[in-house]
C-alpha positions as CSV (number, residue, x, y, z in Angstrom):
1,X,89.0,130.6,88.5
2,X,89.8,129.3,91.8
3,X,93.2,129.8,93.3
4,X,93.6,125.9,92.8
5,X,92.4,126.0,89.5
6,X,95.2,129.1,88.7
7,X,98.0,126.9,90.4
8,X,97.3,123.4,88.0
9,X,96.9,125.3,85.0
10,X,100.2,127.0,85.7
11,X,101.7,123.6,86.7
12,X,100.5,122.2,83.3
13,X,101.7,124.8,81.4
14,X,105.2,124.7,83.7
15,X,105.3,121.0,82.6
16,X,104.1,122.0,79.2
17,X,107.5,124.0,78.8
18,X,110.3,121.7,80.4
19,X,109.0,118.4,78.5
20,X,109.8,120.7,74.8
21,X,112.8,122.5,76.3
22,X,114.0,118.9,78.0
23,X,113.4,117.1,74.6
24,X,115.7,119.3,72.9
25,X,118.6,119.2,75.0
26,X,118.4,115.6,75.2
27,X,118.4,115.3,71.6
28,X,121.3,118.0,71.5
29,X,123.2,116.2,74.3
30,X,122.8,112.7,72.5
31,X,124.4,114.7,69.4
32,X,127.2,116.2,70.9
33,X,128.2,112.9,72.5
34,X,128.2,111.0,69.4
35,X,130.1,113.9,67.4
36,X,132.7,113.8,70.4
37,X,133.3,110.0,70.0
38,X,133.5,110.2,66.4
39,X,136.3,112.8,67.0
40,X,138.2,111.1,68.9
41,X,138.2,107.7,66.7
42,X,136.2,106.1,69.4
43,X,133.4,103.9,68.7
44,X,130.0,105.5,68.1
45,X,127.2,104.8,70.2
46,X,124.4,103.4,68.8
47,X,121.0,105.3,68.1
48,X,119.0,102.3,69.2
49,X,117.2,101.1,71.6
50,X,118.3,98.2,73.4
51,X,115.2,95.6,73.6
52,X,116.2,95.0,77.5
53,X,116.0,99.0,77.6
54,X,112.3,99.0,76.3
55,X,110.9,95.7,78.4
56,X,112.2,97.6,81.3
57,X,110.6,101.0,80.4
58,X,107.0,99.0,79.8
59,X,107.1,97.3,82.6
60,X,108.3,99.6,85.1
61,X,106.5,102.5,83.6
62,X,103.7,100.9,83.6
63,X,103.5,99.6,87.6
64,X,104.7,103.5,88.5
65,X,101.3,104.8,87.3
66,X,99.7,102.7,89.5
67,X,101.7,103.8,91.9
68,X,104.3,101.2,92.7
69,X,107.7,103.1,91.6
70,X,110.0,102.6,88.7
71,X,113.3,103.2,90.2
72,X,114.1,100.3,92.3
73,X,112.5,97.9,90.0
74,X,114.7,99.9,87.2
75,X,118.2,99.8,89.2
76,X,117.2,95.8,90.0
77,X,117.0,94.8,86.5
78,X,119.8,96.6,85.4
79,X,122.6,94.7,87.9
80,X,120.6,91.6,87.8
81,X,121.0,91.6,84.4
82,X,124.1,93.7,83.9
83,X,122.3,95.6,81.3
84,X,124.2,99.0,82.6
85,X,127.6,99.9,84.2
86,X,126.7,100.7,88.3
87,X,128.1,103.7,88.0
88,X,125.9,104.8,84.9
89,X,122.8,103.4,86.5
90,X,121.3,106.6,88.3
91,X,122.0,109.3,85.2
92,X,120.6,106.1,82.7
93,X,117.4,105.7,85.1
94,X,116.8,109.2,85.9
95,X,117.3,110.3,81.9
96,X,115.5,107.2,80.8
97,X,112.1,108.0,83.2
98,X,111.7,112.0,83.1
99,X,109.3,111.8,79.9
100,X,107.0,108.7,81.1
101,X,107.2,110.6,84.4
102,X,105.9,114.0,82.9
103,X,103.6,112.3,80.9
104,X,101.9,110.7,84.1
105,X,102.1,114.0,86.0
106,X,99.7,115.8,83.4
107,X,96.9,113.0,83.5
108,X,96.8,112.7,87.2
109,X,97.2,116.0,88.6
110,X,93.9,117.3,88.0
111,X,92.5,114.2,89.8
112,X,92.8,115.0,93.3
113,X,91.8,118.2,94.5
114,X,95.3,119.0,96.7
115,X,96.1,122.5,98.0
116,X,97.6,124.7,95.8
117,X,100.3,125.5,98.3
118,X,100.9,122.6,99.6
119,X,101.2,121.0,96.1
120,X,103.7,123.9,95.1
121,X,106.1,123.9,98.1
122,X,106.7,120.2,98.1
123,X,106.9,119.6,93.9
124,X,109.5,122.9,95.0
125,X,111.2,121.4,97.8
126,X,111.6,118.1,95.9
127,X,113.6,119.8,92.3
128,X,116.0,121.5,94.9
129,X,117.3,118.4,96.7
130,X,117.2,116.7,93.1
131,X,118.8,119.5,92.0
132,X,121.7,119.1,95.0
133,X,121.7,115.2,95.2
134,X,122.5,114.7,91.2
135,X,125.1,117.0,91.7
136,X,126.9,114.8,93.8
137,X,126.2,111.7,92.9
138,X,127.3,112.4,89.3
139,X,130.7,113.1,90.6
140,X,131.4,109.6,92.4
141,X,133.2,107.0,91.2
142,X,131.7,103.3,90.9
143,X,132.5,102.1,94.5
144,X,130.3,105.1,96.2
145,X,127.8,104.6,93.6
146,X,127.5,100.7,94.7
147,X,127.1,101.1,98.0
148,X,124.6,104.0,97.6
149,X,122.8,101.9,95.2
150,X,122.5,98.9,97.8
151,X,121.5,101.3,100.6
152,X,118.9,102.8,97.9
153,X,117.7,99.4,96.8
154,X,117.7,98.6,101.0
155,X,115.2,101.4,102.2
156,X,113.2,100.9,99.0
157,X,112.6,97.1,99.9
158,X,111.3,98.0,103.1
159,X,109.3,100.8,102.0
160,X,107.5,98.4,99.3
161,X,107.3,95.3,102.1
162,X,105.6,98.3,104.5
163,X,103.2,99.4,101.9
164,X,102.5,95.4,100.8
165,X,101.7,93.9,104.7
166,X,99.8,97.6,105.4
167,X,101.9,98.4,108.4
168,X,101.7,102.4,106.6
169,X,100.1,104.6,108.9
170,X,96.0,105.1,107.6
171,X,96.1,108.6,107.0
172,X,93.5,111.1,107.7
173,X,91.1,113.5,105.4
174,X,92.9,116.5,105.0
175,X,94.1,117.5,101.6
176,X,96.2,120.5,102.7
177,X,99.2,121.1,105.3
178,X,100.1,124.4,107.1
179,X,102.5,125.7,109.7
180,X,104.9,123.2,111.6
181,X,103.1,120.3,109.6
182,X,103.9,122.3,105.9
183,X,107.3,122.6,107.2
184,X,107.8,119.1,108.1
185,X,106.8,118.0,104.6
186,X,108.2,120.3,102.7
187,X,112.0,119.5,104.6
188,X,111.4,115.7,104.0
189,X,110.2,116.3,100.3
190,X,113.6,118.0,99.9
191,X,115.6,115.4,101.3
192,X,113.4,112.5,99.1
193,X,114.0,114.5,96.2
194,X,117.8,114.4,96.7
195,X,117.7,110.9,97.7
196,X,115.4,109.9,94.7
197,X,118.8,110.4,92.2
198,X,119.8,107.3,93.6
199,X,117.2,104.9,93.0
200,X,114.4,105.7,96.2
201,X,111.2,106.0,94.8
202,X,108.4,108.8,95.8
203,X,105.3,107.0,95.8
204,X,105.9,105.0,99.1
205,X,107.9,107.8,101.4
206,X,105.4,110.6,100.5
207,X,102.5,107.9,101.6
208,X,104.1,107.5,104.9
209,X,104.6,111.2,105.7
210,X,101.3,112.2,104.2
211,X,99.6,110.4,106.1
212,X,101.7,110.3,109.0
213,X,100.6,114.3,108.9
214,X,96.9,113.0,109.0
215,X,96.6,113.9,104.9
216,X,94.1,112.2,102.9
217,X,96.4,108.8,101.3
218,X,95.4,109.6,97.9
219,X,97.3,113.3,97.8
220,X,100.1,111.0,97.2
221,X,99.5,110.8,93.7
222,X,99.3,114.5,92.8
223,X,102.3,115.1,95.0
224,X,104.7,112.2,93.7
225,X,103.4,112.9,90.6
226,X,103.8,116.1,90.1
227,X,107.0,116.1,92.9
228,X,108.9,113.4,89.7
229,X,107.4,115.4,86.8
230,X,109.8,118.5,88.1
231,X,112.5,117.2,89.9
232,X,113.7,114.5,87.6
233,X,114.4,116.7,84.5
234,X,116.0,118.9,86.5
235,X,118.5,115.8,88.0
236,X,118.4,114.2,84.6
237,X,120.0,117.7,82.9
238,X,122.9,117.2,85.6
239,X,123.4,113.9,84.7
240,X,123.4,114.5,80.7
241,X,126.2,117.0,81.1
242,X,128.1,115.1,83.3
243,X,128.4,111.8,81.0
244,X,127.6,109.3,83.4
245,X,124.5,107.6,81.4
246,X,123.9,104.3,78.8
247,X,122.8,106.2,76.0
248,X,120.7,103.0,74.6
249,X,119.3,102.2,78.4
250,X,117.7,105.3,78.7
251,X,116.3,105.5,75.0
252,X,114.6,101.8,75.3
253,X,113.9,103.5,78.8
254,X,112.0,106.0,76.9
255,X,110.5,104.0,73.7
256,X,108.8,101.3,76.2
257,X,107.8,103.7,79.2
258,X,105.7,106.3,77.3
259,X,103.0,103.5,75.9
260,X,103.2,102.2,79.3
261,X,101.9,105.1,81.0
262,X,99.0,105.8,78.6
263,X,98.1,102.1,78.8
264,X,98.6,102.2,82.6
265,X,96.6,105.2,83.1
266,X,93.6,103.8,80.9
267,X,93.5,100.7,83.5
268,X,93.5,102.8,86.1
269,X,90.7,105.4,85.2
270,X,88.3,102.4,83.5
């Protein structure tokens, strides 16, 4: 097997392992929050879904496997509608997404034939500045939140308008990076990933410096893909354990975003 083969198959199976271990200590977390409340005399959350939760999770999850992002539509929807405390809306979004967003990653990685090591150092490169950046956003209160979420919402806006009036750069052919370009991309990946916590999407940043770097446009999809797949679990698990998440949000997050990928996904490969 080639050494691109080894490397997906490897990434499968890596993705293969976090969705089970991620499953159970979201289930375990929910648990534990609910047993907490209960011993305090609090009121309980609720195990359900909230219906604004699941429209959310279909239609953003479904538009982010075509590859127009989920997060600043998500955090949009959410103050428009006031469907989540601001300063629960990154942990809701992040927890709410990491499933649909692993579920995408195994369909489409295979799809585009990427180099193995430049797939592996920027999916690696992205977990550690998610890993960072919902460290600290976790621990702000509501005010910082706000005015990162504006900023977020901000550069998102003119990401998406750059990507609609095709004022991206065209890209090249190349489906691999090395030396100073590598570097380049792997030290923006890592800064994406840790902005991504607040509500910047993948899909259009990663265009722009892929092809910026003369890369083919569609490696985007592998890379975003596959970048999501591993960081947010890993931003999401920070953001369980601090508290700062809509336990209902996230689950209709969940409920509507995992048909909408498969759905998605079928449009896209018919």
């Amino acid at each position: 097997m080639s050494s691109l083969g080894d490397a997906k198959s490897f990434l499968l199976l890596a993705l293969g392992v976090i969705a089970v271990v991620y499953v159970g200590f979201l289930a375990s977390e929910l648990v534990r929050r609910r047993r907490a409340q209960a011993a305090s005399g609090g009121a309980v959350d609720s195990d359900a879904p909230t219906p604004g939760g699941i429209v959310t999770g279909l239609v953003t999850n479904f538009f982010d496997t075509l590859g127009i992002g989920s997060y600043a539509p998500t955090t949009s929807i959410f103050r428009v509608w006031k469907m989540v405390p601001d300063e629960r809306i990154p942990g809701t979004m992040n927890i709410g997404h990491t499933l649909p967003t692993i579920v995408q990653a195994f369909i489409f990685t295979q799809l585009i034939p990427v180099d193995a090591r430049t797939l592996i150092l920027m999916i690696a490169a992205s977990v550690a500045g998610a890993w960072i950046g919902a460290g600290v956003v976790a621990s702000w209160p509501r005010r910082i939140v706000q005015v990162g979420i504006g900023c977020a919402l901000l550069v998102a806006s003119a990401l998406m308008f750059a990507s609609l009036v095709k004022l991206m750069p065209a890209g090249g052919e190349a489906l691999a990076l090395s030396g100073t370009q590598l570097g380049v991309a792997v030290a923006v990946n890592f800064v994406l990933g840790a902005l991504m916590t607040l509500g910047i999407g993948l899909y259009a940043p990663i265009m722009i410096l892929i092809s910026l770097l003369g890369m083919n446009p569609a490696a985007a999809f592998p890379i975003m893909m596959g970048s999501c797949a591993f960081l947010v679990p890993v931003a999401s698990v920070r953001f369980l354990r601090s508290g700062r998440y809509d336990p209902r949000a996230l689950l209709g997050l969940l409920a509507g975003g995992l048909p909408a990928v498969l759905i998605a996904a079928g449009v896209a490969c018919s």
